[in-house]
N, C-alpha and C positions, 0 to 999 in steps of 0.2 A: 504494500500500500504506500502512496505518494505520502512523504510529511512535508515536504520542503514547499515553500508558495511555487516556486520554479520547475518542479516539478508536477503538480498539480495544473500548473498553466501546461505544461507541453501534453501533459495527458488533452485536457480541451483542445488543445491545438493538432494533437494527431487525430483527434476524432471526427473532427469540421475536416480536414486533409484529406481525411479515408473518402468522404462523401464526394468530394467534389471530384479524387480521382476515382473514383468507383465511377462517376458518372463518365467522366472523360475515357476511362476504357470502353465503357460502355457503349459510347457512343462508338471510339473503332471500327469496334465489334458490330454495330449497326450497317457502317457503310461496308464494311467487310463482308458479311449477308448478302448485301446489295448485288453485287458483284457478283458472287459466288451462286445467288439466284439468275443473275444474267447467266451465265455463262451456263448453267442446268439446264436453261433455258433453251441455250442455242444461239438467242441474240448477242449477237456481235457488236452489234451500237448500242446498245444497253450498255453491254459490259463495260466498252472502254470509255463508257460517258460515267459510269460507276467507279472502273478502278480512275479516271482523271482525277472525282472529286475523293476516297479514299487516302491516294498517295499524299497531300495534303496532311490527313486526318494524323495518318501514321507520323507522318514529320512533326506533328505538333507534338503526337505523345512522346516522341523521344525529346522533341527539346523542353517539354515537361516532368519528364522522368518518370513517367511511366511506363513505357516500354524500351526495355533495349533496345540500343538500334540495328544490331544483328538481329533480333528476332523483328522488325520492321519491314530492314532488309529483306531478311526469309522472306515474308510475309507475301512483298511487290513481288519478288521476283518468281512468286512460284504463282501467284496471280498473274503477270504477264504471260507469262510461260502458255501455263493454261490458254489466255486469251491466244497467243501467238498459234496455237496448234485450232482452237475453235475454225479458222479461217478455211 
């Protein structure tokens, strides 16, 4: 248990944190779907109008720190990929 005021504050402070990045993976993870429903799909401009606005998403969560940016990485490149063979 927290005794210290400074500790007490970081606990509140990591729990508003957890929300806000919980929500920002979240979202990702949203346009990541998106994508991944195009391409299930078969649509071809679907997709790469999904992964355009994704790659973005990803970029933000790394320079937020929530995602590595190898696992981003990964992420585009194996989404591209996919798209690339869709054709």
């Amino acid at each position: 248990m927290a005794n210290t005021p400074q500790a007490k504050k970081r606990i509140r402070r990591n729990q508003a944190r957890a929300v806000v990045n919980g929500n920002r993976v979240g979202r990702i993870r949203t346009f990541i779907k998106k994508v991944e429903a195009a391409l299930a799909a078969g649509d071809k401009a679907a997709a790469t109008t999904a992964l355009a606005e994704a790659q973005p998403e990803l970029a933000r969560g790394v320079a937020k720190g929530v995602l590595h940016r190898n696992t981003a990485s990964r992420k585009f490149s194996r989404l591209t990929k996919r798209l690339a063979t869709l054709g």
